[in-house]
Biotite code that builds the C-alpha atoms (Angstrom):
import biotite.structure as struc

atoms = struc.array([
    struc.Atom([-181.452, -111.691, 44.317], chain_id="A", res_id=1, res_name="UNK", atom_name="CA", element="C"),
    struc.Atom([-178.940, -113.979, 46.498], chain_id="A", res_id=2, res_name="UNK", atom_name="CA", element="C"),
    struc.Atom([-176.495, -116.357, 45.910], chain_id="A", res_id=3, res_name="UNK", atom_name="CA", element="C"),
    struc.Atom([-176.089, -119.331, 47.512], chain_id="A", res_id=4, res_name="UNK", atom_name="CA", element="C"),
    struc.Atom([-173.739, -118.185, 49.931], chain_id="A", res_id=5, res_name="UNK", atom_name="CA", element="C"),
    struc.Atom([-170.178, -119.571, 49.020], chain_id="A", res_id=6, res_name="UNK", atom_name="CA", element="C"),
    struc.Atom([-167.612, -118.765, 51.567], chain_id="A", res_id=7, res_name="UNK", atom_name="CA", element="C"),
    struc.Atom([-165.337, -118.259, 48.655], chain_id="A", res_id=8, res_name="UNK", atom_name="CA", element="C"),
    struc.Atom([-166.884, -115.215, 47.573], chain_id="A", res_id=9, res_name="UNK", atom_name="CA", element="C"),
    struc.Atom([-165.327, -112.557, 49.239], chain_id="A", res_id=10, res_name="UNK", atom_name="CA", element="C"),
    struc.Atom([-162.370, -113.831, 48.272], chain_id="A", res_id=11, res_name="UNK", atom_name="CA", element="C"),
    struc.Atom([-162.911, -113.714, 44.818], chain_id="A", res_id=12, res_name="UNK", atom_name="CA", element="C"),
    struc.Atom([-164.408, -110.391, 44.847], chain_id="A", res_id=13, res_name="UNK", atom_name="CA", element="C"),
    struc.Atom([-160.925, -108.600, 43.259], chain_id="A", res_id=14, res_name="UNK", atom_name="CA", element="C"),
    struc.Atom([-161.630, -111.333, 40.213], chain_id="A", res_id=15, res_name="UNK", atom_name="CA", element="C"),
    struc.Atom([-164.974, -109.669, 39.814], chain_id="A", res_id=16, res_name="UNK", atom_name="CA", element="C"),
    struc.Atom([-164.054, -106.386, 39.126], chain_id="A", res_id=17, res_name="UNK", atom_name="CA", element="C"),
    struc.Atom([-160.551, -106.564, 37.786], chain_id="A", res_id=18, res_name="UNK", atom_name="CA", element="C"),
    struc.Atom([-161.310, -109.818, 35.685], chain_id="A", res_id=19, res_name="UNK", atom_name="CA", element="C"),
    struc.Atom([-165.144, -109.136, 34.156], chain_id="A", res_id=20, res_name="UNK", atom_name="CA", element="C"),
    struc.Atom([-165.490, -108.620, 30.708], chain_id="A", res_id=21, res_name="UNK", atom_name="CA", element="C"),
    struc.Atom([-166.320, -105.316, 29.457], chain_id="A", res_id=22, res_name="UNK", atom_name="CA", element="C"),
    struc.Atom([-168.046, -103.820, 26.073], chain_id="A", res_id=23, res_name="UNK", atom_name="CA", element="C"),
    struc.Atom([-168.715, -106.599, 24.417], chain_id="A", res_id=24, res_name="UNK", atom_name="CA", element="C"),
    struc.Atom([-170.042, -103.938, 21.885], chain_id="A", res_id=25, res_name="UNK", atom_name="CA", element="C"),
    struc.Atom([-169.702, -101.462, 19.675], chain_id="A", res_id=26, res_name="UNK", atom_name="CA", element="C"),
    struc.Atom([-170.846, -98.366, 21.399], chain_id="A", res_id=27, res_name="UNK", atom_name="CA", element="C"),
    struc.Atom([-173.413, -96.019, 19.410], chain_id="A", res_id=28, res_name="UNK", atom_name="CA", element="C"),
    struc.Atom([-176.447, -94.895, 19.233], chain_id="A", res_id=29, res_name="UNK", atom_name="CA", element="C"),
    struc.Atom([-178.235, -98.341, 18.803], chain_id="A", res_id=30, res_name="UNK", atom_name="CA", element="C"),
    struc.Atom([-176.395, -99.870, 21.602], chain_id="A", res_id=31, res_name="UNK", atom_name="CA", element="C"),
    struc.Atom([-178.024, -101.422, 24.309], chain_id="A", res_id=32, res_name="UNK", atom_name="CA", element="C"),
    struc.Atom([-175.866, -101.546, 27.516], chain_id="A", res_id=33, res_name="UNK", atom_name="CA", element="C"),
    struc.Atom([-176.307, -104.239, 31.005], chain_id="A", res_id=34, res_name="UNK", atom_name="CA", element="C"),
    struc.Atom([-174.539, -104.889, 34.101], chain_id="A", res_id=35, res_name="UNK", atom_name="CA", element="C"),
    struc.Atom([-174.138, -106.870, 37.075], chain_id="A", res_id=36, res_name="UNK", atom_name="CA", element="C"),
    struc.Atom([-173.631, -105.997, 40.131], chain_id="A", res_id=37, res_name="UNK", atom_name="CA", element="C"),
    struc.Atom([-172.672, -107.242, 43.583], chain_id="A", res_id=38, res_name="UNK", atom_name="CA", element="C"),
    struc.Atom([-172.327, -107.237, 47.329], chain_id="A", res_id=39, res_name="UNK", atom_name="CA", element="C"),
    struc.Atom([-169.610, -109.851, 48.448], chain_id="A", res_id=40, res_name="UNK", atom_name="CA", element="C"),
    struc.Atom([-170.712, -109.023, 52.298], chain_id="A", res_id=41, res_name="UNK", atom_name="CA", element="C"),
    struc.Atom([-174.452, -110.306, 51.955], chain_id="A", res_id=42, res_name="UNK", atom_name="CA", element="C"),
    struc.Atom([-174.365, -112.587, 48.793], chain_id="A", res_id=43, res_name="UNK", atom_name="CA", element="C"),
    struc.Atom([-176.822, -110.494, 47.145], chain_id="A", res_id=44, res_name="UNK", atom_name="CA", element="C"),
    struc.Atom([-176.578, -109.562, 43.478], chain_id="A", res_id=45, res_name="UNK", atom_name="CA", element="C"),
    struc.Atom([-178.841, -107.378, 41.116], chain_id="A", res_id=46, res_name="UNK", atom_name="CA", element="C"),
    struc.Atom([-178.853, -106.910, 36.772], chain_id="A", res_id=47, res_name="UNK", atom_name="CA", element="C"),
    struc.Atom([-179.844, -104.389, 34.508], chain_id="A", res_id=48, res_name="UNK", atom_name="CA", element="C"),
    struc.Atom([-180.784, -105.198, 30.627], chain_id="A", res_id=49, res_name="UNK", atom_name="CA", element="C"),
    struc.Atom([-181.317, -102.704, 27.464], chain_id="A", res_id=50, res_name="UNK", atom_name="CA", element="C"),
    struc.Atom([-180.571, -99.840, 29.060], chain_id="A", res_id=51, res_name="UNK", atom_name="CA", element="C"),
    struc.Atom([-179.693, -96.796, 26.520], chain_id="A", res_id=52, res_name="UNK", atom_name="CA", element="C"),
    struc.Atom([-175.984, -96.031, 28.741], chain_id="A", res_id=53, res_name="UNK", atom_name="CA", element="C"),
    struc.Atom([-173.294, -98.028, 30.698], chain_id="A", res_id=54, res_name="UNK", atom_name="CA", element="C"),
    struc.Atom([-174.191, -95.431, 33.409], chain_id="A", res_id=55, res_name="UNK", atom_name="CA", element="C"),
    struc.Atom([-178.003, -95.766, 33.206], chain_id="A", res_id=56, res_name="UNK", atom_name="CA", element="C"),
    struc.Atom([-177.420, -99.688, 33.191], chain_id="A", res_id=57, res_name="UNK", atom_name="CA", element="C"),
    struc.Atom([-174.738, -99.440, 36.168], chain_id="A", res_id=58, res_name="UNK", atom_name="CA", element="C"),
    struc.Atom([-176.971, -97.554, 38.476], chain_id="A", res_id=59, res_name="UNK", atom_name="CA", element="C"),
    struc.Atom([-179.980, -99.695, 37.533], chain_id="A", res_id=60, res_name="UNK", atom_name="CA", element="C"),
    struc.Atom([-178.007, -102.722, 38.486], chain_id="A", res_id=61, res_name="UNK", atom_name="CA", element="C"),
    struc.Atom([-176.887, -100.969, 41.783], chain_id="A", res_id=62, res_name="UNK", atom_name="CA", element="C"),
    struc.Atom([-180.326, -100.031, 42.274], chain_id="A", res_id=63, res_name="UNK", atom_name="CA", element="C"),
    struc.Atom([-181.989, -103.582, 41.776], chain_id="A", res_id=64, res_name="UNK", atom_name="CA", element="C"),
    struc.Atom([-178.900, -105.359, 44.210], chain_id="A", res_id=65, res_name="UNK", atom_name="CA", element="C"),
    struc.Atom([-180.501, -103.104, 46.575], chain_id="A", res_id=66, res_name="UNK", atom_name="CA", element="C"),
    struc.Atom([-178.448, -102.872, 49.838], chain_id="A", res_id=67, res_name="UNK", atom_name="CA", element="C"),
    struc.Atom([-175.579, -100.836, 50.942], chain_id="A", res_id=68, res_name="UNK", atom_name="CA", element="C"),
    struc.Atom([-172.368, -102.033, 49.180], chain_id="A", res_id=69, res_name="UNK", atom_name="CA", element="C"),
    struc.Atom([-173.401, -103.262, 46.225], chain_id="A", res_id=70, res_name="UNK", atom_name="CA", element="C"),
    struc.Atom([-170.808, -102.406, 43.179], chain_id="A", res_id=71, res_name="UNK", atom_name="CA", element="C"),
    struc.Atom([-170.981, -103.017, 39.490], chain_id="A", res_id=72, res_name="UNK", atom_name="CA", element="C"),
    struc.Atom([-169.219, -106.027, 38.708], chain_id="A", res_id=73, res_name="UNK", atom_name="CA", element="C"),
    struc.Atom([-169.454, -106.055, 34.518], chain_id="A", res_id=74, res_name="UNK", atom_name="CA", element="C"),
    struc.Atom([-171.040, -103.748, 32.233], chain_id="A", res_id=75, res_name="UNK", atom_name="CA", element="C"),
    struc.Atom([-171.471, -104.414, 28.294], chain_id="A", res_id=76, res_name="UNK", atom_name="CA", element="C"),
    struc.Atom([-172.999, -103.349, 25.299], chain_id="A", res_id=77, res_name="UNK", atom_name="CA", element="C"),
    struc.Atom([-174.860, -105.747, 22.660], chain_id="A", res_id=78, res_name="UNK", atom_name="CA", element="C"),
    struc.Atom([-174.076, -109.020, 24.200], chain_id="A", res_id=79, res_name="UNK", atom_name="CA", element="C"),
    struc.Atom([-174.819, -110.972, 27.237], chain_id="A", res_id=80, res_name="UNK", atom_name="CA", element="C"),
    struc.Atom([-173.371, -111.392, 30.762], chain_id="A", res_id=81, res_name="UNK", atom_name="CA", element="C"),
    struc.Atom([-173.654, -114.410, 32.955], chain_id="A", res_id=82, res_name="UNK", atom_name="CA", element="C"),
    struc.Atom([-173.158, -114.807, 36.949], chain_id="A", res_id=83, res_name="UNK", atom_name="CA", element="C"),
    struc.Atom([-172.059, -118.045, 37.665], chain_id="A", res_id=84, res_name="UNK", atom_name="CA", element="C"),
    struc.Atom([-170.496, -119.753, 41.628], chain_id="A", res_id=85, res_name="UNK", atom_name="CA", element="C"),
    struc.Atom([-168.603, -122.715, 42.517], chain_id="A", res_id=86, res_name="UNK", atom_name="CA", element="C"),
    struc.Atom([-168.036, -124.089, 45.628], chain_id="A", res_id=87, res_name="UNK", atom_name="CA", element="C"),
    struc.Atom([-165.150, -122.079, 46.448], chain_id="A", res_id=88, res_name="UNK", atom_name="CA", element="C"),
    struc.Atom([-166.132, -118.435, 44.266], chain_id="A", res_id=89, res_name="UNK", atom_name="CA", element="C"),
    struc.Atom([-168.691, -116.978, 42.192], chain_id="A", res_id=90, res_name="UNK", atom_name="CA", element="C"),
    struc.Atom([-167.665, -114.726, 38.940], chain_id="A", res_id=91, res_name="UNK", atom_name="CA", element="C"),
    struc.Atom([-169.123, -112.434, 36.287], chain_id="A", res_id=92, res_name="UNK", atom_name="CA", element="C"),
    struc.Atom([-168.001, -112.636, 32.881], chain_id="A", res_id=93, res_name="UNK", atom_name="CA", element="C"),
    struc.Atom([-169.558, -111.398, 29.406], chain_id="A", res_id=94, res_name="UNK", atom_name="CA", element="C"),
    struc.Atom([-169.331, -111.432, 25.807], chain_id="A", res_id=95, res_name="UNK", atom_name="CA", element="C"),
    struc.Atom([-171.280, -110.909, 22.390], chain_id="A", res_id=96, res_name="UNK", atom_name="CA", element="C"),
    struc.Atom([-173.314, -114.105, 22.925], chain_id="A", res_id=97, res_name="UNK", atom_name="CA", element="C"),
    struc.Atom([-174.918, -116.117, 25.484], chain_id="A", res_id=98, res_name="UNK", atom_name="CA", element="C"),
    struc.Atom([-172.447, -119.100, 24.660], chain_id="A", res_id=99, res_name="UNK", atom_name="CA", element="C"),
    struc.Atom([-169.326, -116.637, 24.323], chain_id="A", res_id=100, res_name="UNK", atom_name="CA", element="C"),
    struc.Atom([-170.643, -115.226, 27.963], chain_id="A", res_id=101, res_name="UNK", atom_name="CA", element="C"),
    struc.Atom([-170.463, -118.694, 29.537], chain_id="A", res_id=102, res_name="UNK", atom_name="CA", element="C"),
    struc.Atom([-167.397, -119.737, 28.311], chain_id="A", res_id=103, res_name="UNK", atom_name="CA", element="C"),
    struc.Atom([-165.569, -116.307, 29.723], chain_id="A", res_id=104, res_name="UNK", atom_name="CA", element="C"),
    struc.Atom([-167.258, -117.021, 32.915], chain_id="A", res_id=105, res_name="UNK", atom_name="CA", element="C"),
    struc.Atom([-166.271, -121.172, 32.551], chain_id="A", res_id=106, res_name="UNK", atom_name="CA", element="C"),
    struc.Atom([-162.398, -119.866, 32.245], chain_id="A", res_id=107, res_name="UNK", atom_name="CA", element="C"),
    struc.Atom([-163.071, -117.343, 34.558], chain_id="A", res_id=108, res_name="UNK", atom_name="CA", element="C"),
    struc.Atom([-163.933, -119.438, 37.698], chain_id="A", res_id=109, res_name="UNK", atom_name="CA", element="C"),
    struc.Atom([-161.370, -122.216, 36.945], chain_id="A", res_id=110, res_name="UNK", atom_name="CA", element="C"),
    struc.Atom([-158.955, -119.956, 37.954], chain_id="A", res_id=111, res_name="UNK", atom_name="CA", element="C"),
    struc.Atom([-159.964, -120.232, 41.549], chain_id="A", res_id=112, res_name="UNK", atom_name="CA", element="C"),
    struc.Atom([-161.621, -123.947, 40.986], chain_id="A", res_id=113, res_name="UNK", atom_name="CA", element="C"),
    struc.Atom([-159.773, -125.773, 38.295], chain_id="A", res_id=114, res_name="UNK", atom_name="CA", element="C"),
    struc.Atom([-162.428, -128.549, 37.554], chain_id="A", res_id=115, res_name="UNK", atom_name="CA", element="C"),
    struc.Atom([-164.902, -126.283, 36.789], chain_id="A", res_id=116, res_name="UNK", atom_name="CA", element="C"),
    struc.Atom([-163.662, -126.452, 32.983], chain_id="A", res_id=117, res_name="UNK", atom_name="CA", element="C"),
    struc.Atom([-165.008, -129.815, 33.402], chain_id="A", res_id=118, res_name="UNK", atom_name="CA", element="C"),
    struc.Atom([-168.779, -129.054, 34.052], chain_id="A", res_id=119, res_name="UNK", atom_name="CA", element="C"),
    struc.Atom([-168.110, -127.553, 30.704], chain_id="A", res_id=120, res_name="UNK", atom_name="CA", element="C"),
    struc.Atom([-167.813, -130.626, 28.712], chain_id="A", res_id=121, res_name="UNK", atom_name="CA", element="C"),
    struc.Atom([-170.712, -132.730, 30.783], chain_id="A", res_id=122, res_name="UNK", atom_name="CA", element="C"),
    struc.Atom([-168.154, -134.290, 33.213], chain_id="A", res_id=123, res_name="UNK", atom_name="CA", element="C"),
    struc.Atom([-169.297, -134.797, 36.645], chain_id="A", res_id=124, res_name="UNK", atom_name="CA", element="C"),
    struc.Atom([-169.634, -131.697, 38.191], chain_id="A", res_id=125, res_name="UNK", atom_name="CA", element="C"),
    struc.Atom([-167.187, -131.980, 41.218], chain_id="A", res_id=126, res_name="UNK", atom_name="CA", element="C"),
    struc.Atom([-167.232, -128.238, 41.206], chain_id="A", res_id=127, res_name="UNK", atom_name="CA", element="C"),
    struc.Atom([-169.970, -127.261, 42.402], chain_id="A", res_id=128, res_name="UNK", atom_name="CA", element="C"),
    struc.Atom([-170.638, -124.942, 39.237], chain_id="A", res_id=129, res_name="UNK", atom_name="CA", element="C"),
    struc.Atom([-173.681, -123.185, 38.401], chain_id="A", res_id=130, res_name="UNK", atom_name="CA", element="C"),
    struc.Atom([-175.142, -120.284, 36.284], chain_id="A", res_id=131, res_name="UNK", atom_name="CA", element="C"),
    struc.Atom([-176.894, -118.475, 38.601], chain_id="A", res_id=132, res_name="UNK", atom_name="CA", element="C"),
    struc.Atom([-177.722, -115.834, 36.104], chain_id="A", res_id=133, res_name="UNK", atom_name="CA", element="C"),
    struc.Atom([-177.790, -114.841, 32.016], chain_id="A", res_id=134, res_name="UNK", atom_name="CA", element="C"),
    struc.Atom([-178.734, -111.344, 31.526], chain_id="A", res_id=135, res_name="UNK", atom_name="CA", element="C"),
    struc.Atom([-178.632, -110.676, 27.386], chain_id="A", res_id=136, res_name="UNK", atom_name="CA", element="C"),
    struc.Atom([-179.690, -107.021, 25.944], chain_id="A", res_id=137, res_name="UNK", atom_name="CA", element="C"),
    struc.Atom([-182.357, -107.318, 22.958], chain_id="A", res_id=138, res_name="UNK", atom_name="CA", element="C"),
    struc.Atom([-179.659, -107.227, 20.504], chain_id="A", res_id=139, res_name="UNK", atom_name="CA", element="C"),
    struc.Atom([-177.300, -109.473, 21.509], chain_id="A", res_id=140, res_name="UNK", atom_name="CA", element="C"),
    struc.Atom([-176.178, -111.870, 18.387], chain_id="A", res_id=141, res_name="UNK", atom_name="CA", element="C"),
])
């Protein structure tokens, strides 16, 4: 799958994997685990969802990006992860719930494009802010 194509994104490529949100879950035998993951040089993303490990959902997320360079950008267990952009970066961010997974990713990307805590509240969306993606494992709350 591809972004849009935000110049930005490169840059904010460090924020991806230093800033996601990991294990939103407890880990155990029930768990259900998902990831994200990324190429900043072509724009091109791929997910994973209710896998039974963090490494079976990492490599299925590699696997579905699908070109050379893509790396895992968030993993979780029992929750959900969202992918969102802005005009100027794109970021992953998850948590136990969809909601809790959009908010990370809301705070997340108005680090790099401070009105984008506005297209949370219904303001005019300046920003450029979208969800490009909400990946959520069977169990999430």
């Amino acid at each position: 799958m591809r972004l849009m194509g935000k110049v930005g994104f490169a840059v904010a490529v460090s924020s991806l994997a230093m800033g996601s949100v990991l294990g939103a879950g407890s880990a155990n035998a029930a768990s259900l685990h998902a990831a994200i993951a990324v190429n900043p040089e072509s724009l091109v993303y791929g997910v994973s969802v209710n896998q039974a490990s963090t490494a079976d959902a990492d490599a299925a997320a590699i696997a579905d990006c699908g070109t050379n360079g893509c790396a895992v950008a968030a993993s979780w267990a029992n929750g959900c992860g969202v992918l969102m952009e802005s005009n100027d970066a794109a970021v992953v961010a998850s948590g136990p719930t969809r909601a809790d997974a959009e908010r990370a990713g809301y705070q997340r990307i108005a680090e790099v494009t401070p009105t984008a805590l506005l297209a949370n509240v219904g303001s005019a969306n300046l920003s450029g802010v979208r969800i490009v993606e909400v990946v959520c494992t069977a169990n999430a709350r």
